[in-house]
N, C-alpha and C positions, 0 to 999 in steps of 0.2 A: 514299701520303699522301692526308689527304681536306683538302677545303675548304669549307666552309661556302657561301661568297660568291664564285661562278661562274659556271655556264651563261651565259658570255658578258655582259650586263649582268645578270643575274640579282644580284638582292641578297636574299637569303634572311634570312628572321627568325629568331634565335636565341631566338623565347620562343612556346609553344603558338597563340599567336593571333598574325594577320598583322599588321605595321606597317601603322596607319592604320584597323583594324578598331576602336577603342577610338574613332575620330571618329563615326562608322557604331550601335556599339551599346549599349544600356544594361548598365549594372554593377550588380550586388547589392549590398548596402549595404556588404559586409565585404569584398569581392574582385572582380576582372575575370570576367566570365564564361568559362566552359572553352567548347571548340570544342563538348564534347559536351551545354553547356546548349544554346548557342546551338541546334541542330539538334534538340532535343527540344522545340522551340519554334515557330511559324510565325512569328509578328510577328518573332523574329530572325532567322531564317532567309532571311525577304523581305530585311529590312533587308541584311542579307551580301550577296545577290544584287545588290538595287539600289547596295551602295556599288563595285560591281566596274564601274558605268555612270559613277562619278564621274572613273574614272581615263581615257575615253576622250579621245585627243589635244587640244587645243584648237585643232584647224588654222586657229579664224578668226584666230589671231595669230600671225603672221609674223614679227614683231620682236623680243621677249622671251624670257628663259631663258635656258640658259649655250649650247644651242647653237639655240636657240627651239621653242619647240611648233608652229612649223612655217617651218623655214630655207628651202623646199624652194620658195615661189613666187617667193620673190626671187631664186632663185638661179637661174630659167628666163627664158628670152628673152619673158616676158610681163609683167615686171615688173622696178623697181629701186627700191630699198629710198632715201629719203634720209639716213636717218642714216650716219653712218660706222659707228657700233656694231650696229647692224641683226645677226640672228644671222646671217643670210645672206649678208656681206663676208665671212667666213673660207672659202666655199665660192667664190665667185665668182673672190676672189683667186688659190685655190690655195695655203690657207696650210695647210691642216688637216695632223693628223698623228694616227697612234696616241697621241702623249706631249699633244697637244693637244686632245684628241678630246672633250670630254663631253658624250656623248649623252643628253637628256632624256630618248629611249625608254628608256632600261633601267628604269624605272615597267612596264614594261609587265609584264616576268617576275615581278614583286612580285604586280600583279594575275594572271597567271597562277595563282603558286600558289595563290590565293585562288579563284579560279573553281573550281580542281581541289577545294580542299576540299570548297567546296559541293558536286561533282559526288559526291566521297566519301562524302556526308554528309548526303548530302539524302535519303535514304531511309530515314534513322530519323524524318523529319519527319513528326509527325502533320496530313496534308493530304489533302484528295481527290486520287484517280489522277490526275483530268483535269490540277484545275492543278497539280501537281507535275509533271507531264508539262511542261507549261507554262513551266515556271520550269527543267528542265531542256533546253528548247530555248532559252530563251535564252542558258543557260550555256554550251552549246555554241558558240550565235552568237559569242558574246562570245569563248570561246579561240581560235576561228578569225581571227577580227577582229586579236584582237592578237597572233598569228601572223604574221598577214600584212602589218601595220605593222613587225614584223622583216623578214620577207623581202622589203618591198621596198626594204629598206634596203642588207641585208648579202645577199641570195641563198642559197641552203643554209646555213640556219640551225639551230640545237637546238632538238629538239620537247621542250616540257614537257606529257607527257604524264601526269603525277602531282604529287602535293603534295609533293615533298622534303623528308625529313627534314634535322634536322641530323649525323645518324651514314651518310647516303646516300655512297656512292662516287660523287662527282661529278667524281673525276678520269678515272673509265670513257669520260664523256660526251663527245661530238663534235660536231660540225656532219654533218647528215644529207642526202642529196642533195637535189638538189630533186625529184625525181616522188615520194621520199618526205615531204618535205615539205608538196606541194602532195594528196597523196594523203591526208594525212593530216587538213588544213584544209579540203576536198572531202569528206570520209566526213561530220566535226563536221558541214560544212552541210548535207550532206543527213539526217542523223538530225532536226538542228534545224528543217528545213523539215519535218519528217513529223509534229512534232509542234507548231508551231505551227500559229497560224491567217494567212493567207494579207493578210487585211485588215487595216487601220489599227485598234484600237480607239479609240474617242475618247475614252474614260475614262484609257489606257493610253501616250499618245503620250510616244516616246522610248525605250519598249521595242522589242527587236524583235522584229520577225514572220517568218510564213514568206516572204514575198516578199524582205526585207531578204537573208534567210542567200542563196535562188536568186540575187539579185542578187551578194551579192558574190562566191557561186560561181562567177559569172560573169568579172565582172575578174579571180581568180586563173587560172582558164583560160587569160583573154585573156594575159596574163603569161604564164603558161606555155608559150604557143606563139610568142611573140614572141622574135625575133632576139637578144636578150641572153640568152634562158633558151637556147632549143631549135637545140642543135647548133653552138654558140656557139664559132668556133675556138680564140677569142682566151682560153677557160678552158675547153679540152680538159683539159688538164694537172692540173686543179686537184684533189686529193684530200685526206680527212683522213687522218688517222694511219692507220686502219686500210686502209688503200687503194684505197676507195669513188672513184671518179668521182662529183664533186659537180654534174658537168651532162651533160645528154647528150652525150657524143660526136657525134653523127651526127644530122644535122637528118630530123627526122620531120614530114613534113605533115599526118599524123592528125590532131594537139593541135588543130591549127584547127578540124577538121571539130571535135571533142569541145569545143572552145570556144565554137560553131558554138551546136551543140545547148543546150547549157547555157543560151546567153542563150536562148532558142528559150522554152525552156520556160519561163524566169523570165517571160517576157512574156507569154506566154497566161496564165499561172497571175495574173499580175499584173492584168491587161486584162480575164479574168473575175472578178477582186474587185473590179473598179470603177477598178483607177488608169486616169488616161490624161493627156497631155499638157496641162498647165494652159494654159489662155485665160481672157484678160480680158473680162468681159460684153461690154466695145464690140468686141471683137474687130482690137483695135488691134494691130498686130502689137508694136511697142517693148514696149507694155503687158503683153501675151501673153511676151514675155519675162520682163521685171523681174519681174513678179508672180512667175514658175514659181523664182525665189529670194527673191522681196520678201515672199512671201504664207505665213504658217509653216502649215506642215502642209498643201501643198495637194495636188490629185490626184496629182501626179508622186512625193510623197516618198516614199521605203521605210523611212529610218533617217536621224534628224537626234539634235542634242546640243540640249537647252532650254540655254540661257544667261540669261534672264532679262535685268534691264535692263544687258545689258554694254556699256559706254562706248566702246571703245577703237577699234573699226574705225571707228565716224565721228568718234571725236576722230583718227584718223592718216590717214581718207580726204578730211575735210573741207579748203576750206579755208585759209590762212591768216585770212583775212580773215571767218570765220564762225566762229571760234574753234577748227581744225584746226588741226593739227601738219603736213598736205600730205606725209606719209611715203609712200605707196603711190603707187607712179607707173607706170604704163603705159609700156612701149617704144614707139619710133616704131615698131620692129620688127611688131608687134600692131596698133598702129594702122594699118600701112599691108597689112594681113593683111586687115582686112573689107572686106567688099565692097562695091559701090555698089547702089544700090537697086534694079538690073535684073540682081543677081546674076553680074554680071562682074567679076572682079580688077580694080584700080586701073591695071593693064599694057597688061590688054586691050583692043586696038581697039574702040570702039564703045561703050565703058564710060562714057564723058561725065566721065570724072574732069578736073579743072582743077585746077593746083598751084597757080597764082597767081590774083592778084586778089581780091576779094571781093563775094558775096552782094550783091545791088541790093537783095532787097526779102525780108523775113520770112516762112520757111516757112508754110502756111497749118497746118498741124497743130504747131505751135510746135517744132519739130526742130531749126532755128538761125534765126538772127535778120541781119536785114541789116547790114553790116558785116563777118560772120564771114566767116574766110579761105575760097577754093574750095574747099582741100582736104578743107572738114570736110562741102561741103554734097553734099545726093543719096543719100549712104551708107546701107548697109544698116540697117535696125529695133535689130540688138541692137548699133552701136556708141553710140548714141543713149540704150540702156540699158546700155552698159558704161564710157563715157567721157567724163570732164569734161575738156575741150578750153579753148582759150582761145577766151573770148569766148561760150561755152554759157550759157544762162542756170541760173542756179541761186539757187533760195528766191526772193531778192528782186532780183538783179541779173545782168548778165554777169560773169563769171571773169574774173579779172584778172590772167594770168599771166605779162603781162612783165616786164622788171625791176622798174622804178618803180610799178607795178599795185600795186595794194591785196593782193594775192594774192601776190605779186613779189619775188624772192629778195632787194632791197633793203630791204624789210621787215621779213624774217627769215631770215636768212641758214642758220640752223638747221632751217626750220619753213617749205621753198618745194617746189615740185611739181620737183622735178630735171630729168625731162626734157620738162615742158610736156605734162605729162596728169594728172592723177588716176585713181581706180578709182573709178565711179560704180556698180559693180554690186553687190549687198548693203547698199548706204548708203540709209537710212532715211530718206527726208526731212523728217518730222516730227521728225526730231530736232531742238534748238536748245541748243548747248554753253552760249553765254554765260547762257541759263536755267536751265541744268538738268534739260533736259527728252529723255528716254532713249527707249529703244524697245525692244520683246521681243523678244530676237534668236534665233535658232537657227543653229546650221551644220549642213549638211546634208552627209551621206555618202557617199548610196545614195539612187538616184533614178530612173527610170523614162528619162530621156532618153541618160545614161550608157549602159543596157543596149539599146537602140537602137543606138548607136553602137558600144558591141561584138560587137552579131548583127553589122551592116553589115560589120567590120573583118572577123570571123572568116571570114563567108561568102565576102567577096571572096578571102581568100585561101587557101581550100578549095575555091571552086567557080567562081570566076572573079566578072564583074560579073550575077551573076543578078537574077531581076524583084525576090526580094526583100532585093537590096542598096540596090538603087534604093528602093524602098518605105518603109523605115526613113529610108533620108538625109531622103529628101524631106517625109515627115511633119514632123522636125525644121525643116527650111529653110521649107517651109510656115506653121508654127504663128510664124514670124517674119516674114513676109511675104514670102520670096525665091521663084523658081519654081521648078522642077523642075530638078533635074543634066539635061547635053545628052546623049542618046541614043549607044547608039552607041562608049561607051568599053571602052577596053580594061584589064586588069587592073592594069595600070600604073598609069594613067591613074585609075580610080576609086578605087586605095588612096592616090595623092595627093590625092585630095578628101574623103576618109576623114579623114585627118591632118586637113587644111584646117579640116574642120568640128568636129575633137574640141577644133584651138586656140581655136576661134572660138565656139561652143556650152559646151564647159566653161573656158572663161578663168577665170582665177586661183581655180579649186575643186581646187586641190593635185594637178591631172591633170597639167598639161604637164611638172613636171621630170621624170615618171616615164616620161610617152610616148614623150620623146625616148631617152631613157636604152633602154627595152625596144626601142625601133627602130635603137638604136646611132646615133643621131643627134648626140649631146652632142659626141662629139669634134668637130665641125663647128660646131654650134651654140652649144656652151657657152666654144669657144675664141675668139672675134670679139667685136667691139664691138659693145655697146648703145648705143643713138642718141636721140636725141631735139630738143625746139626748143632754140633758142637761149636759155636762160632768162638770159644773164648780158646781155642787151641787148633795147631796146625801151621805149618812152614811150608807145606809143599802142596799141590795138586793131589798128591798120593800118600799125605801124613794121615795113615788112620784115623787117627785121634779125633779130626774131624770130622770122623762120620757116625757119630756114635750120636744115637736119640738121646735130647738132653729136655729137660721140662727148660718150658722159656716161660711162664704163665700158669699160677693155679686160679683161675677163674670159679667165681661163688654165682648159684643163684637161689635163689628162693621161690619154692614153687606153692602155692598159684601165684603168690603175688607179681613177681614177675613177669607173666604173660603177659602182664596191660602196664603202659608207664599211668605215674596219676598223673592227677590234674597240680599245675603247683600252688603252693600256698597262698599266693598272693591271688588267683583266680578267686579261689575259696572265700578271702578275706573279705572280696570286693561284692562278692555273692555267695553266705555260708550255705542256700537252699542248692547249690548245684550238686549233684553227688557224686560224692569222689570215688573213684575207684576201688574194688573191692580190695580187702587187706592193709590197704594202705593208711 
């Protein structure tokens, strides 16, 4: 029997041109253009190309969709979504199911077979070698891309390696292991890096380059040698129909070294096109942060999405009392994760951290202001540029997020900071809601500090703590003002500062649900309460009451099943020989 509408969410067009492609190109006065005008054509042809960029995830929304364009940071110990309807309650709770399941991502195999045509198709295009070469690295970029936005969902996934027909045996098709997998999103990158160019154009920004595809060569590596992929007991078992082992059996140490190298190279290749750690002229470290997301396009980026003036992250990070909705809210968990300003844990002896009382006299570098509680003063550069706290100054005043606070769930009981934090990082400040006055936003993908932190990760656990494990961290903790990791660790010991810094460096940039998850750390992490201040109490700046740790969320998971979403039921229906995920 065959099916049309399979390959797992794969939703295949039953008409010669892709659904969506008719938004993308122009039509002849009497008909839709054929695949084969379109390709005998350049100006359509780009047009095809660039509408396969329109379909990239919108990670900077977290909230919206049936199960969001991106459920995945509320649903990590970095954050807690305030709505009840937030996509990322049905993950937190442990409600989801195959029958409940509707994944946004199946858009992606739609854009799949659209790239593949292009790939098919592009060489009756009347264009110069060079940029047609050009246009076929990005193509590449681009299947590998949303490849691996499946697999880091579902793990051994269906390669669309071709434009399916409608008369295709799509009931042949399976889920393919992952070294085939990841082998296979590792060739696209490297053809794609051979044939792009290395540097940003600035005519061109939003395309990718060669440095983009090395980079995210990179993270699939890093994945692939990480504890959920490589030798994974807990999906020894797991085969499709045809009897394929979908994961290694037998944990292999190589992947690291080969992950190792991979980042190795993105970074020279990267570093001699010019990227390098963004810094702010005054060399402020908070500064040196926010800017390296605040500043679109800066030296760090490899591959961001343009958004143009998108509203929505400072209408739900702002806020109540500035015309935010106060939806994004930081864990106490994260806040109590950065460090103090001499780079010592909150725990640490000698760390100067103070839980009680408050600030005598205002930061001279305006960092907090007198008044504010001990615990928020001293702290490291980038909590400063990742978190609106009570009592932080913001625009034109202090936050006001105890109960009765201007800011204050009394206020708006729909529309308050849940656990006494905001996301300050990505938020624009010249934005102004009650004006209507926006800002150019980007989300970024692929970034030069990332791939830093996966040499560091790989190396450490291929070759122990070497000089240049150390090297990479510390650049990173540097360019934010911290000082150098302490001498002298052992390999234990640096891959827990590995972690540390990937929480705290990449916070709420769609890393941590996946870090924990490839560390197999979720069943620990994703099973316990989320915490936060006391937001249901408090009159004053200085009402204790409000700073007392209250549970905001007891979050369930289920381990193994939860490592991998399945497939939903309606895929299954339409093709029962697909195989679903295990547990499920």
């Amino acid at each position: 029997m065959k099916n049309i509408y399979t390959l797992l969410l794969i939703v295949l067009v039953s008409t010669a041109l892709l659904s969506c492609t008719k938004d993308f190109l122009d039509k002849t006065p009497d008909e839709d253009l054929t695949v084969a005008q379109v390709f005998a054509d350049k100006n359509y042809a780009e047009r095809w190309l660039y509408s396969c960029y329109v379909s990239l995830p919108l990670e900077i929304n977290p909230i919206e969709g049936a199960l969001g364009f991106n459920p995945f940071t509320g649903s990590s110990d970095d954050m807690e979504i305030t709505s009840p309807a937030a996509a990322s309650q049905i993950l937190n709770n442990n409600s989801y199911s195959p029958a409940n399941f509707l994944a946004d991502y199946q858009y992606h195999y739609q854009v799949l077979r659209k790239i593949n045509l292009f790939l098919e198709n592009i060489g009756q295009t009347p264009v110069d070698q060079v940029e047609k070469n050009k246009m076929i690295g990005e193509a590449l970029f681009l299947r590998a891309f949303f490849h691996f936005m499946s697999f880091r969902m579902y793990g051994p996934t269906i390669i669309a390696d071709k434009a399916y027909k409608t008369d295709d045996d799509f009931v042949s098709l399976d889920r393919s292991p992952v070294a085939d997998v990841v082998g296979f999103m590792t060739a696209d990158l490297d053809q794609a890096a051979s044939l792009l160019d290395q540097a940003l154009i600035p005519s061109k920004f939003g395309l990718a380059n060669g440095a983009a595809a090395l980079a995210l060569k990179s993270r699939i590596l890093l994945y692939a040698a990480s504890p959920l992929y490589n030798g994974n007991p807990k999906y020894a078992s797991f085969k499709n129909r045809y009897g394929q082992h979908l994961f290694l059996t037998n944990f292999e140490k190589d992947r690291w070294a080969v992950a190792a190298k991979a980042a190795k190279e993105c970074i020279e290749k990267a570093e001699a096109a010019g990227y390098i750690l963004y810094t702010d002229p005054s060399n402020d470290p908070v500064l040196n942060y926010s800017g390296a997301f605040n500043k679109n396009w800066n030296s760090e980026i490899f591959f961001a999405k343009n958004l143009g003036n998108y509203q929505q992250q400072e209408k739900w990070a702002y806020p109540y009392g500035f015309g935010g909705q106060s939806q994004l809210c930081p864990t106490q968990e994260i806040v109590n994760d950065y460090e103090m300003s001499n780079g010592l844990a909150i725990t640490e002896n000698g760390s100067g951290y103070i839980e009680l009382g408050y600030a005598a006299a205002n930061d001279p570098k305006g960092r907090w202001l007198a008044g504010t509680r001990n615990m928020y003063v001293n702290r490291e550069p980038r909590f400063y540029a990742s978190i609106i706290y009570n009592g932080s100054y913001f625009k034109t005043r202090q936050v006001q997020f105890w109960n009765s606070g201007l800011d204050g769930k009394s206020k708006s009981p729909a529309a308050y900071a849940k656990t006494g934090y905001l996301m300050k990082k990505f938020i624009d400040m010249s934005v102004d809601i009650p004006k209507g006055v926006w800002a150019q936003k980007t989300w970024v993908y692929l970034r030069l500090n990332e791939v830093y932190l996966n040499y560091a990760e790989a190396l450490n656990e291929s070759e122990g703590p070497v000089s240049d494990v150390y090297k990479y961290i510390n650049l990173i903790r540097n360019r934010s003002g911290l000082p150098n990791l302490p001498a002298n660790l052992t390999q234990d010991q640096m891959r827990e500062r590995i972690r540390h810094e990937r929480r705290i460096e990449l916070a709420f940039d769609t890393h941590r649900y996946f870090d924990i998850n490839r560390w197999l750390l979720a069943e620990t992490l994703n099973s316990q309460s989320v915490t936060g201040m006391n937001t249901a109490a408090g009159t004053s700046l200085s009402d204790n009451s409000f700073y007392i740790r209250t549970e905001v969320e007891k979050r369930s998971f289920t381990s193994p099943r939860n490592y991998f979403f399945p497939y939903p039921q309606a895929v299954l229906t339409m093709n029962r020989d697909i195989t679903q995920t295990p547990y499920w």
